[in-house]
N, C-alpha and C positions, 0 to 999 in steps of 0.2 A: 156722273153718268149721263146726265142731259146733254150736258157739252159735248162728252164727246159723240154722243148719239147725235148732235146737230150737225158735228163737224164733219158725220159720214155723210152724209146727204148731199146727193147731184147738189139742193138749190146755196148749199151752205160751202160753195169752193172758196167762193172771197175769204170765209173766214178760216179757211184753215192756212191762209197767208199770216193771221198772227201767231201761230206757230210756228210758223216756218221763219216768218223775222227773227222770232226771239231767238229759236236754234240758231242760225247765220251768226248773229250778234252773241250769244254766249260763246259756242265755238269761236270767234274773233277774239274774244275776250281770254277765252283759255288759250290761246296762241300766244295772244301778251304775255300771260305768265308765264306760259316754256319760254319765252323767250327772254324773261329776266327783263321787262319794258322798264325805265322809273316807276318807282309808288306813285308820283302825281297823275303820269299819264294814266297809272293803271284806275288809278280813284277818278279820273274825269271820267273814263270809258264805262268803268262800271255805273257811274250816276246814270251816263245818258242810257245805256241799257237799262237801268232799273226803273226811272223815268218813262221809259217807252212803256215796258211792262204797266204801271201805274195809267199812266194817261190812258193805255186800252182801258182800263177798268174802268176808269171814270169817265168814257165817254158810252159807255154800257147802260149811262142814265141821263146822258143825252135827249132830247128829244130828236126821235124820227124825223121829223121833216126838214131838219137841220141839221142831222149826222152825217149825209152822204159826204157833201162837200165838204165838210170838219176833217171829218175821218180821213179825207184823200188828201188836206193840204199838213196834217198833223204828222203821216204819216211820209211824206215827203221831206217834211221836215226833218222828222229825226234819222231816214236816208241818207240826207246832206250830211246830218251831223256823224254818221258812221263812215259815211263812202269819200268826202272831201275832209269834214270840219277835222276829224281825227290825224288824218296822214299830214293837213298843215299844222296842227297841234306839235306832232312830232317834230316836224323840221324848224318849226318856231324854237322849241325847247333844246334841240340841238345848236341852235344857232346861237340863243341865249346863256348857253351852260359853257360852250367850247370855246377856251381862249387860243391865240397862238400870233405870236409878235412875229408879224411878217418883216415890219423892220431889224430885226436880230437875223431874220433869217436871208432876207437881202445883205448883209454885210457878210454874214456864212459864202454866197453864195458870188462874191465880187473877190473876197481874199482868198477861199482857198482852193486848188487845181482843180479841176474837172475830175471825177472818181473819188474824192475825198470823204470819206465817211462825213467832216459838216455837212456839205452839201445836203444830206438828206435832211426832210423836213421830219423826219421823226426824231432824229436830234432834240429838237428845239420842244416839241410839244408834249403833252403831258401823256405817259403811258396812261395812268386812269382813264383822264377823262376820251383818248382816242379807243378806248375799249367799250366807253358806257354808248358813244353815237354812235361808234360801230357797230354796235348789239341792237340801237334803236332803228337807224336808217333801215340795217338790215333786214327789220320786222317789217319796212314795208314793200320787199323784194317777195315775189312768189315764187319760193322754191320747193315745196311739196306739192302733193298731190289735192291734200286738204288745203292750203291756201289756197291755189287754185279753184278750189271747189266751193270757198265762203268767198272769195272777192268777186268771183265771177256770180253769185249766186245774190251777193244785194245788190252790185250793180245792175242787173237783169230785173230785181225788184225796183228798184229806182225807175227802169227804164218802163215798165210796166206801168207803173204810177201816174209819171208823166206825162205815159199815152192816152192813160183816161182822163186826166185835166184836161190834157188839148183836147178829146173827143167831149167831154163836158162842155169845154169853150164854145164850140162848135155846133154842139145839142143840146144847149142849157133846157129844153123841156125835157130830154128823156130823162126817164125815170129810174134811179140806182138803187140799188138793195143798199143797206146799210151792213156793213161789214161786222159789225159789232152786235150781237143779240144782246136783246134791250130786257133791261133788269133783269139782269140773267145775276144772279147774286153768289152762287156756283164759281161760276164762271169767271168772277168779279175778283173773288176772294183765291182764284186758283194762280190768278196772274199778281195779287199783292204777295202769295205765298211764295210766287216764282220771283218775283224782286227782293222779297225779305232775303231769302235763301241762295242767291246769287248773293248779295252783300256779304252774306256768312260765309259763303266759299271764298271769295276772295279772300277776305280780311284774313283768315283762316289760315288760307294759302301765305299769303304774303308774311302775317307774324309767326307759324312754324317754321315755314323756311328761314325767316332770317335768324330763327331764335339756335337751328342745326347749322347755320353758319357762321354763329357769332363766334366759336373758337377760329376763327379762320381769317383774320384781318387782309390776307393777301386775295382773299375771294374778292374782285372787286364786281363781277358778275352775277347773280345768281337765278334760276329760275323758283320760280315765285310758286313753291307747291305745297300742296297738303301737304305736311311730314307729322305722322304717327312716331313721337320723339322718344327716344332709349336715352336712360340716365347713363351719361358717362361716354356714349357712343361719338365720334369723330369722326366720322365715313357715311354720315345720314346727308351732308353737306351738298342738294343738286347744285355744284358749282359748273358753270359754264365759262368763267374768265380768270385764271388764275394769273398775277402780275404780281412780282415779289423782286426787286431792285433794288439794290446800289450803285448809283451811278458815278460813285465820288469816293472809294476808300477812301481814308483819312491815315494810314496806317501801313504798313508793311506787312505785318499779323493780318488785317479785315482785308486784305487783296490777299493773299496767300492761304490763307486757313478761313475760307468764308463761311457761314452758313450752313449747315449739310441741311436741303430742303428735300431730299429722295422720300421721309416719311411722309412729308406733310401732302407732297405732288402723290403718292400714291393713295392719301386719305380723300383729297380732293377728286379723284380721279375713280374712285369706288364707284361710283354712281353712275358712271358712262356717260356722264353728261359734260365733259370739260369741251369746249372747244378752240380754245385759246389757253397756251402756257407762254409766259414769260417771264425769263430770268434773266437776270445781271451781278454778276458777281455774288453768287449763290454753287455754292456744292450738288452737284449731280452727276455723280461721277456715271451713274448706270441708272438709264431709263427705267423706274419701274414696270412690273409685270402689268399692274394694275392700268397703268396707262394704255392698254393693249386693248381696252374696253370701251373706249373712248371713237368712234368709228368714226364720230363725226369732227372731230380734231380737225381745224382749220388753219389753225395759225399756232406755230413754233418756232421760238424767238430764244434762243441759248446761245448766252455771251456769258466766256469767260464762267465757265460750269465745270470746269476740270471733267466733262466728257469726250471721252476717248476714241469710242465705239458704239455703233448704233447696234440694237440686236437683230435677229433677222427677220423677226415680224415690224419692223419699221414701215414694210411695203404694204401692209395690211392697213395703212391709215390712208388711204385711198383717196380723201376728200382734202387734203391736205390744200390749199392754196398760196400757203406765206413760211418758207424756210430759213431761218437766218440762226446759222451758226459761224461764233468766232471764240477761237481758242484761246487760250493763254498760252508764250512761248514755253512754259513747263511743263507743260500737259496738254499739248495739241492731237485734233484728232486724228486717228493714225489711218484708218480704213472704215468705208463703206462697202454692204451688201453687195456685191455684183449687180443683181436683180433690186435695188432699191424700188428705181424708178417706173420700174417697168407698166406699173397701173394708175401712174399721180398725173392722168391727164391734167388734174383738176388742178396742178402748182401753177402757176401765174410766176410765183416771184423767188429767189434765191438769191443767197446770199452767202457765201463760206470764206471765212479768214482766219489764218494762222493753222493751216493745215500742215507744218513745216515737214513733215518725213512724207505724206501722201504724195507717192507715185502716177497713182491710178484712181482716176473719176468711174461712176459706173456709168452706162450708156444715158444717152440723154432722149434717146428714140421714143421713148412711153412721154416724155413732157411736150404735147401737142399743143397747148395753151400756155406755155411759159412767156412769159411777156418781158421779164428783167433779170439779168444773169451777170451777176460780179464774183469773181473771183479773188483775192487778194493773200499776198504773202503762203504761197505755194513752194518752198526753196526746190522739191523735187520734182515736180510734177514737168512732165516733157512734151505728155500732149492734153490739148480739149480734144472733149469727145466730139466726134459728131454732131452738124450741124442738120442732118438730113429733116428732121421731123418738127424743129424748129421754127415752123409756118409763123407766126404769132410775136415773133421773137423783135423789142423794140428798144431796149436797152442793155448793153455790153459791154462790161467792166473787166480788165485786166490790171492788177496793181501789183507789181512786183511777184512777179512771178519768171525768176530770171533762168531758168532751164528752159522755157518755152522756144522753140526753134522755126515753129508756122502756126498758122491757125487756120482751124477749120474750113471746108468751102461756104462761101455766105451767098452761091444762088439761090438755098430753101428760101432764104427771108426776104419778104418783099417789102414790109415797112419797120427799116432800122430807122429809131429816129437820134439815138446818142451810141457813138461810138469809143469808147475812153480807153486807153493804154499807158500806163505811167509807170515809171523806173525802166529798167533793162527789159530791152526786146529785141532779141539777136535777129528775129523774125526780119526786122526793117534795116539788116546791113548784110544778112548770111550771103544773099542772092535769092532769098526767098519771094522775094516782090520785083527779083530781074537782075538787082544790080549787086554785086560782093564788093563789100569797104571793110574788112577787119579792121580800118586806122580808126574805126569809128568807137565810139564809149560805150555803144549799146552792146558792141559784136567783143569788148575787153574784158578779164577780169572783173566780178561784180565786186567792188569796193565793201560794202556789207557784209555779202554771204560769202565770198570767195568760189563763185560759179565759176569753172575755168573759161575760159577764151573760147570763141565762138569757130567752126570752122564753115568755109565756104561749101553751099550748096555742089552736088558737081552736078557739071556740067554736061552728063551723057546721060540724064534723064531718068536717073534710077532716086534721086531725089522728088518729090511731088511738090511745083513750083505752084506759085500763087493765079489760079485761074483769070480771065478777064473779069469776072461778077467781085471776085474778092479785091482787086486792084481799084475797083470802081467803087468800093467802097472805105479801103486802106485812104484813096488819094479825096473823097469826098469827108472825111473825119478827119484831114491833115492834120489841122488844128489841134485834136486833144489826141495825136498818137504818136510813138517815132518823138517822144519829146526825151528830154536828159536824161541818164541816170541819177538815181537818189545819194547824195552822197554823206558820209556823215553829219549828226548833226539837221538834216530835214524832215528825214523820219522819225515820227519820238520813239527815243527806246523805251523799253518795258520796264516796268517798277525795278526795282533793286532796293536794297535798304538802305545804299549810301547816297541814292538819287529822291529814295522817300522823305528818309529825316530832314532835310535842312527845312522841310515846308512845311513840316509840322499839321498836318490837314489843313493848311489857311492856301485856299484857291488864288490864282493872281500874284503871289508874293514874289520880288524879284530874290532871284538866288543865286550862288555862285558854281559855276563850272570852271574845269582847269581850261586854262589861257584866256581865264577874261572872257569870255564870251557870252551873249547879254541872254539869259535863261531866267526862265518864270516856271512858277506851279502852278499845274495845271492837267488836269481830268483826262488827257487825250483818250479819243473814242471809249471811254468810260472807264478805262483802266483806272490803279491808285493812284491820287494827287502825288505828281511826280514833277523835279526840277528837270525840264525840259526845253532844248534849244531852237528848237524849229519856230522858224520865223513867223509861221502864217497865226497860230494862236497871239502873238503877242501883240498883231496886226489888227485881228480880231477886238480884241480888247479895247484897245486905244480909239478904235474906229467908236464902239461902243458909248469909252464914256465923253470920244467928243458929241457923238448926236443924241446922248441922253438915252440910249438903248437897251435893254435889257436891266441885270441887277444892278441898283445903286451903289456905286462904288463906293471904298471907303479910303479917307484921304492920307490914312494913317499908314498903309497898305501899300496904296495904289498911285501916289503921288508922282513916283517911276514913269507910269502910263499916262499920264494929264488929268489925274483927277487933282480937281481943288476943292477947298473947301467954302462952303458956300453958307 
């Protein structure tokens, strides 16, 4: 009761700045836990938080005539260690933790086409660990209200601090109150009980939740909360990062009959706290309901999920930033919502492949911040939507998609920085960009899919010819557009059981195809270890184990490709 009868008092404002640190700093701290930080980071943070608490106590017995200036370089100190020392902790520990072989990823990046699913650096690097620095970097982006309100709120403390060192400097005779009431024993013991019991919440937090997560291996996120635990219960789990992959069947059966994960995504998803789902060759045929709770859902990653159909609350994940779906050729997905898009300002990035029977995209006018937009293996699709609201728009992928007849107008976009179009583009011989060449391979019969033959734009204007903005950007992307058709043999084909067996799940192995032709097993874009012909993975390879790259080759295997043995 003294304490806080001192801390009403006009002469006692300094010191109701100890409370208001420690709140700043606790609320920091309970941020890290919703936000599933590491344990280490979260045990540094809490030390220095309950340190702070302690050091006020024991400078409560200080002597006065040497508290002022204590008190103002102590309390600076442990500023630094919340407002800088913490945020390079982070990036220290991300930097330390995240592997990723840029030389595997330069050899990706030199062998195969421009648009090629290698190309992407997420290939290469590890789904876990890109979701744990995710999760971290992230914690130090202000995106609430209340972040806003704690970083701005010790910064402003720091910066106050500082003002009275310099005015100290400046006035080494004036005389400062000491911030801390002296033997105040109360008071003493009010701020050991607030560091004890900060330590118990945490610890608390951190071993409940992980103990409501441990049925849940695929959780690789979690936030880090009190959980009052039910014997038996599977849905107590605040999971934030769900990542559950194969990215190498072994088998005909484990590519075809995968996993069915819909109970476990919807157990994970009880909590409304998921914000990242990833699957790979995993069974999901139908979004759970459960996932509809989920509002702040950022990032959805489904390859090869034998899903179909989205339902029609898909548009209600609003915060969504990162889409990437790809089908399998026996189960592609057939239709989207009309209205999907219509509210996902927030997508940045997309991604759809093996959409094979899809006609029709829904409008792309709601994605005003879309930043990267590939397309791939479309057989029906005739038109892209709309490029009008596109503002943002800096990467565009077109892969096989041989009904396509024009594309979009591209004066919305003012900074395209990669333009990609690869296999059949009738678009670049119709007369669509001026000139008609039916003799051409682009504008013929698609050797793959059997698209019929292309016919000339006409010529009285009832056609919508390629604008001057779209020409200026077709003829500035020459390079990666307007390039061959895919012909046999370059694209990998999809598992089968007579393409699966002869590789027996052994990656690399050379195999045989009819008429001799030099085929290897091999993973493409994550599908089952499949005997496949396509030249650039077997490029890939070789390139690897002449520079010592990637996984150590085995000489037993791989002796084909120039491994020896050493």
């Amino acid at each position: 009761m003294q304490l806080a009868i001192s801390l009403t008092r006009e002469e006692s404002l300094a010191r109701k700045r100890i409370l208001g640190d420690l709140a700043l700093e606790t609320l920091l701290l309970y941020q890290m836990l919703e936000s599933g930080s590491p344990t280490v980071l979260i045990g540094i943070f809490t030390f220095v938080a309950a340190s702070n608490a302690l050091v006020c106590a024991a400078m409560m017995f200080v002597p006065y005539e040497r508290a002022p200036l204590a008190e103002t370089f102590i309390d600076i100190l442990f500023d630094f260690l919340i407002i800088i020392g913490s945020p390079m902790l982070v990036v220290v520990y991300c930097l330390s933790t995240f592997t990723f072989d840029h030389a595997k990823y330069a050899i990706n990046l030199e062998v195969f086409p421009p648009g090629w699913f290698e190309q992407g650096a997420s290939v290469i690097a590890n789904a876990e660990q890109v979701a744990v620095i995710y999760e971290s970097l992230k914690s130090l982006r202000i995106m609430t209200a209340l972040n806003f309100f704690t970083r701005i709120g010790v910064n402003i403390t720091l910066c106050f601090r500082l003002w009275l060192v310099v005015d100290l400097i400046h006035n080494p005779k004036k005389h400062r109150r000491s911030v801390y009431t002296k033997r105040h024993r109360f008071g003493a013991a009010f701020l050991v009980v607030y560091a004890a019991m900060l330590t118990i919440f945490v610890e608390e937090s951190v071993r409940t939740s992980s103990l409501a997560c441990q049925p849940h291996p695929e959780c690789v996120v979690n936030a880090r909360r009190w959980t009052i635990l039910e014997d038996g219960s599977l849905t107590q789990c605040p999971c934030l990062m769900l990542v559950d992959r194969d990215i190498a069947p072994k088998t005909y059966a484990e590519w075809e009959n995968p996993i069915n994960v819909t109970e476990k995504v919807a157990q994970l998803a009880a909590q409304g706290d998921l914000q990242t789902v990833q699957l790979t060759n995993r069974n999901l045929a139908v979004l759970p309901e459960e996932l509809r709770l989920c509002k702040d859902l950022r990032h959805l990653d489904l390859e090869y999920t034998h899903t179909q159909t989205f339902p029609a609350w898909i548009k209600e994940l609003t915060n969504l930033e990162f889409l990437h779906v790809e089908s399998k050729f026996t189960s592609p997905m057939v239709v989207f919502p009309d209205d999907m898009f219509d509210d996902m300002s927030a997508l940045t990035f997309i991604h759809f492949a093996v959409f094979l029977p899809m006609r029709k995209l829904p409008s792309f006018d709601g994605l005003t911040n879309l930043k990267s937009l590939a397309l791939a293996v479309f057989l029906l699709l005739e038109e892209v939507p709309s490029f009008d609201k596109l503002h943002n728009l800096e990467r565009f992928v077109l892969a096989s998609l041989p009904a396509i007849n024009n594309l979009p107008d591209f004066p919305p976009i003012k900074d395209l920085k990669s333009f990609a179009a690869t296999d059949r583009g009738a678009w670049c011989c119709n007369g669509f960009l001026g000139h008609c060449d039916l003799s051409d391979g682009k504008c013929g019969v698609h050797p793959l899919s059997g698209t019929p033959a292309a016919t000339c734009f006409a010529s009285d204007g009832s056609d919508k010819l390629a604008t001057p903005a779209t020409l200026a950007v077709v003829k500035k992307f020459s390079a990666t557009t307007c390039g061959p058709v895919l012909r046999p043999g370059v694209l990998e084909d999809p598992p089968t059981p007579e393409l699966v067996a002869p590789c027996n799940g052994t990656m690399w192995k050379q195999c045989e195809r009819p008429g001799g032709v030099e085929a290897m097993c091999y993973n493409a874009r994550f599908m089952g270890i499949t005997c496949i012909t396509t030249p650039y993975p077997i490029e890939m390879r070789q390139w690897q184990i002449a520079k010592g790259v990637g996984d150590p080759c085995n000489p037993a295997i791989e002796a084909w490709l120039g491994c020896k043995v050493t």
